[in-house]
C-alpha positions in Angstrom: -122.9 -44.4 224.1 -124.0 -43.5 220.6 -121.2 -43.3 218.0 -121.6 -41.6 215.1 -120.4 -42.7 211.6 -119.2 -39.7 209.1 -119.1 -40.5 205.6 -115.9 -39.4 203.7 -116.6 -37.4 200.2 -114.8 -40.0 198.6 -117.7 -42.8 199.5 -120.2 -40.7 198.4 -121.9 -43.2 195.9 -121.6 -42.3 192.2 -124.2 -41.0 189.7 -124.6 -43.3 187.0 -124.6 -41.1 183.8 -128.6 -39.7 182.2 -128.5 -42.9 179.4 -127.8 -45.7 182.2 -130.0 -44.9 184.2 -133.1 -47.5 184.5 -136.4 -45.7 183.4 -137.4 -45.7 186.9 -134.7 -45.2 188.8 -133.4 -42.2 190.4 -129.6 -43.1 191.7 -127.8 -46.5 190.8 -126.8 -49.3 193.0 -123.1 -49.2 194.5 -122.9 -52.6 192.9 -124.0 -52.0 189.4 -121.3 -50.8 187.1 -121.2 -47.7 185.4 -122.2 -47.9 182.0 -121.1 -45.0 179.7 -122.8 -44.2 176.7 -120.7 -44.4 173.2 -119.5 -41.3 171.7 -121.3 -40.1 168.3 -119.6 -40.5 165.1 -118.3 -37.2 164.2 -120.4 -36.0 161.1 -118.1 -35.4 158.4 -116.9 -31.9 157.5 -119.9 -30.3 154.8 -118.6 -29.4 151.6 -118.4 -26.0 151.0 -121.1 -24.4 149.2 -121.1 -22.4 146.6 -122.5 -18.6 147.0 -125.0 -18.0 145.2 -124.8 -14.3 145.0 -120.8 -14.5 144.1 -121.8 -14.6 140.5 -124.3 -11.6 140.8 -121.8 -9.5 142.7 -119.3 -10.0 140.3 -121.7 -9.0 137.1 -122.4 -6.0 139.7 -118.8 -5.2 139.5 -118.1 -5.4 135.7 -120.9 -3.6 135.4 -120.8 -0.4 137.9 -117.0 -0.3 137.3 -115.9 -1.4 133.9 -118.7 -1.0 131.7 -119.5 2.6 131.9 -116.0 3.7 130.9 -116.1 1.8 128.2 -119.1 3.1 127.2 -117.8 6.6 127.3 -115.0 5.8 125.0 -117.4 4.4 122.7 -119.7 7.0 122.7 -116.2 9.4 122.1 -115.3 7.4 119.3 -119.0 7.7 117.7 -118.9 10.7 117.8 -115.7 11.6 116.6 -116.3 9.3 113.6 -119.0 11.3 112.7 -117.6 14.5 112.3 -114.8 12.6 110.5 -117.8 11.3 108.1 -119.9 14.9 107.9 -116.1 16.9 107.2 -115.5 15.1 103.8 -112.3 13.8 105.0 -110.9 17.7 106.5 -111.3 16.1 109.7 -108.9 12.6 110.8 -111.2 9.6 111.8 -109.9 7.8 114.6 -108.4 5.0 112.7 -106.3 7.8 111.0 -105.5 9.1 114.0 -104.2 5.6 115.4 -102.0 4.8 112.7 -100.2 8.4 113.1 -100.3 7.8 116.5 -98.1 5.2 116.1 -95.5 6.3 113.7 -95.1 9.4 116.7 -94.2 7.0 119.3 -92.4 4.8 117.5 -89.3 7.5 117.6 -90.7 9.9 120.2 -86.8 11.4 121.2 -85.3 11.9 117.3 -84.0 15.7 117.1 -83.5 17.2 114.2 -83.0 20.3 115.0 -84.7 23.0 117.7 -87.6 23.0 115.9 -88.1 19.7 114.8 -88.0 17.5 118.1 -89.9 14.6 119.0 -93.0 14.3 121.3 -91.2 13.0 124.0 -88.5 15.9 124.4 -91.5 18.2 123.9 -93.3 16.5 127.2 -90.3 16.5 129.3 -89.3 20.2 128.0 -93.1 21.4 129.3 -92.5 19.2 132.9 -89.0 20.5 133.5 -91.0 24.2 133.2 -94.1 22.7 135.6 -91.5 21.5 137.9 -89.4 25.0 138.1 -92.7 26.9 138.2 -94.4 24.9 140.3 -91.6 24.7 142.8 -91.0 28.0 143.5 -95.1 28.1 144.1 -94.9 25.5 146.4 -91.6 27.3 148.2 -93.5 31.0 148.3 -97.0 29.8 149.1 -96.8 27.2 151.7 -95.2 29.4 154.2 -97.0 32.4 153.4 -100.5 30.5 153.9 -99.2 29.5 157.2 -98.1 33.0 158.1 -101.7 34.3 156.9 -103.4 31.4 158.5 -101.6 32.1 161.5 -102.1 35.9 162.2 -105.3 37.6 161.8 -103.4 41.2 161.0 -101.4 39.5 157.7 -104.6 37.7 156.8 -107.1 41.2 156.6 -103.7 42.3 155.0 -103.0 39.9 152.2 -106.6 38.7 151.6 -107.8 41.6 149.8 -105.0 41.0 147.1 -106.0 37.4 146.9 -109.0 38.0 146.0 -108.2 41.1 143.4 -105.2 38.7 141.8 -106.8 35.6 141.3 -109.4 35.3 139.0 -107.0 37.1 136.6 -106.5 34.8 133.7 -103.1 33.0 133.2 -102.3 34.3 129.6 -102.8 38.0 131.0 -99.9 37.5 133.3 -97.5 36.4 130.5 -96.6 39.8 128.9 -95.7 40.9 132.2 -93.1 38.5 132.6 -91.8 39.0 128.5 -91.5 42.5 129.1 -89.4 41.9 133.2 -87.7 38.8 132.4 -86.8 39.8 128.8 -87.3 35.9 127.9 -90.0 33.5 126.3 -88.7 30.1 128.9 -88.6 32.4 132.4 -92.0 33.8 131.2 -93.6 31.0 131.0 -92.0 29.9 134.5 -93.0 33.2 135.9 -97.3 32.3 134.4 -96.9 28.8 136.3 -95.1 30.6 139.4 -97.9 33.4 139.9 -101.0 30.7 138.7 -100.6 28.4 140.8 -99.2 30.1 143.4 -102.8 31.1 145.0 -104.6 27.7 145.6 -101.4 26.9 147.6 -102.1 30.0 149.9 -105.5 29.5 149.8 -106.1 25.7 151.1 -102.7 26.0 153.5 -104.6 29.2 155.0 -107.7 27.7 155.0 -106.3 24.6 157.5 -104.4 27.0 159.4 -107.4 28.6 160.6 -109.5 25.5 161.1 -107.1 24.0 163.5 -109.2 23.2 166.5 -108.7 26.5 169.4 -107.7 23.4 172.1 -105.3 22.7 170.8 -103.5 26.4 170.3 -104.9 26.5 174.3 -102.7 23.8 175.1 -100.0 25.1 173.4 -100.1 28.3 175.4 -100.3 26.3 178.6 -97.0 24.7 177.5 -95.5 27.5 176.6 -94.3 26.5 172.9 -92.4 28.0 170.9 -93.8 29.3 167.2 -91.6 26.5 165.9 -92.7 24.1 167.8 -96.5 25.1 167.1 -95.8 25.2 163.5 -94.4 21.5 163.7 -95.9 19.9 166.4 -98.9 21.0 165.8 -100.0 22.6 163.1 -98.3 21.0 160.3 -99.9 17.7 160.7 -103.3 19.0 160.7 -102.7 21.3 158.0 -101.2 19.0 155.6 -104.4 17.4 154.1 -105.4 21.1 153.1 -101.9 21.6 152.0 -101.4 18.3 150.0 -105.4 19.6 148.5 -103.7 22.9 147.6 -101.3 21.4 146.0 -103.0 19.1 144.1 -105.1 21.7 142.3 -101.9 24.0 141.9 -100.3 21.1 140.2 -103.4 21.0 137.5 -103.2 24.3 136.9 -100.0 24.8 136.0 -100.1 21.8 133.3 -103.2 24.1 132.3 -101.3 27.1 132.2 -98.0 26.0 130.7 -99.6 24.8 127.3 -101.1 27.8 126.7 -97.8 30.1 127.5 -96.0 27.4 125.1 -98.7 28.0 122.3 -97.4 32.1 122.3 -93.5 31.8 123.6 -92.5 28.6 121.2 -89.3 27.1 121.9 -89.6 23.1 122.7 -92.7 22.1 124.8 -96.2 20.2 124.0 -98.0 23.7 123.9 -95.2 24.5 121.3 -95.8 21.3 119.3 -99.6 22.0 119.0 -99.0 25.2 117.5 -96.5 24.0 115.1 -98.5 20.8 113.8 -101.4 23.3 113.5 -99.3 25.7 111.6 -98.5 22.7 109.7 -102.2 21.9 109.2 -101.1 18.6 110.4 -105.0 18.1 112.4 -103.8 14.3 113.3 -100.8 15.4 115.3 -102.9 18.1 117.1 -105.2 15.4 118.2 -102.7 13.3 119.9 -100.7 16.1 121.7 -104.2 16.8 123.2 -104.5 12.6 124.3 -101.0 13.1 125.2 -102.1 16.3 127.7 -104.8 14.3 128.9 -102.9 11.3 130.0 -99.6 13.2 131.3 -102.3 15.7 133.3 -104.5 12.2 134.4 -101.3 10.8 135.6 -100.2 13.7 138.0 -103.5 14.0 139.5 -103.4 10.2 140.7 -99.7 10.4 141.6 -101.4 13.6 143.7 -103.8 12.1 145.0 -102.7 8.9 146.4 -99.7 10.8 147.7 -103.3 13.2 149.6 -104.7 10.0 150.9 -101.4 8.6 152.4 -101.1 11.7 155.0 -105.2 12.1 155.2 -106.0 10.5 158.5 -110.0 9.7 158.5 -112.0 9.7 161.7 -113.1 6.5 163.4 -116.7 6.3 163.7 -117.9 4.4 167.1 
């Protein structure tokens, strides 16, 4: 009888490893030992290295970014010194201008009277009229751009007078509000409520009617209310027109409110223009229009960061 011998996996003889291997050899003897080959030495760590292009990318920077503004004040200040030079001394040079600059704001709140107040009651007086005017803008036109928006009958209604009403200049507007509101501080509210008043309607309208038709079909399908379309659905896609509208309403009506001041006195900046002119004081005019600047530069950022914090951008695959 033939017996067979089976060979467990566990006598299986072992592969020496690649290096210990003979040079001619294919599989090692069961006697010979196993001979591992000694780990490499771990090259140390290479030392950082310096990018080359950090030092171009940051001259990039200053220059693209910083430089040109700079370079536009400059140019400002050339010029203005100029016409300081060629108006024998009618006209303030910026240095002049500086040091009256700050004797204003070293005491911007005295009062010394109604008519003799400092700059900084004269910008609060002019945003506590923004605020009022613009506020009841915001209250009157944000619903009614939804409502035109909304329902093709009020749009073909209303968007006829929009477009009559608009373009009229502010200023025209303010005689009509002397002569109803029998007052120089609600007329100027009343130029601020019915200027900036439109862009409101306009841009809120405007996103109404760009709201994609799927989704007013699946509201229909649900069977939504108006309130809950308005909320659920059409207020977040509206609000970055909105929030635009707004934005440009806000401009205007800092536009807007130093001219009113300028013809209904009383304490504002517009006000304070026209009295330092009246005054022939040209320095002081000079700074209330820097001041203007800034206060106007400043509520278009606060605007637009407050736009970009509900503005929900696509993402591109």
């Amino acid at each position: 009888m033939v017996s067979a011998v089976f060979h467990s996996p566990i006598d299986a003889t072992p592969v020496a490893p690649q290096g210990a291997r003979g040079a001619g050899s294919t599989h090692a003897s069961p006697t010979t030992p196993m001979t591992v080959a000694a780990p490499r030495p771990l090259a140390p760590p290479a030392a950082p290295v310096a990018s080359a292009s950090r030092t171009p990318r940051n001259f990039n920077w200053i220059w693209l970014r910083v430089m040109p503004p700079i370079f536009g004040f400059a140019l400002l200040v050339l010029i203005w010194e100029l016409v300081a030079l060629r108006s024998g001394g009618t006209f303030p040079a910026p240095l002049a201008v500086w040091e009256q600059a700050v004797k204003v704001f070293s005491d911007p709140f005295y009062s010394n009277g109604p008519n003799d107040q400092g700059v900084g009651w004269n910008i609060l007086s002019s945003l506590k009229r923004v605020a009022v005017g613009f506020g009841l803008a915001a209250a009157v036109g944000i619903p009614a751009g939804f409502a035109i928006g909304r329902f093709d009958f009020l749009s073909r209604m209303f968007n006829p007078l929009i477009s009559l009403l608009r373009p009229v200049s502010p200023l025209a507007w303010l005689p009509i509000g002397l002569l109803v509101f029998k007052g120089a501080n609600p007329a100027a509210i009343w130029t601020i409520f019915i200027c900036s008043i439109w862009p409101m309607i306009i841009n809120t309208a405007v996103g109404v009617q760009r709201v994609p038709s799927d989704y007013m079909n699946v509201a229909k399908v649900l069977n939504l209310s108006e309130w809950k379309i308005i909320t659920k659905i059409l207020f977040p896609a509206v609000l970055p027109y909105m929030l635009t509208g707004v934005r440009l309403a806000v401009g205007t009506a800092w536009l807007v409110i130093v001219a009113a001041e300028m013809l209904t006195g009383g304490v504002g900046i517009g006000f304070w223009v026209w009295d330092e002119w009246n005054n022939l004081n040209v320095a002081n005019i000079i700074i209330a229009i820097f001041v203007i600047g800034i206060v106007g530069l400043v509520l278009e950022f606060a605007l637009i960061k407050i736009a970009t914090a509900f503005t929900f951008e696509e993402v591109k695959s």
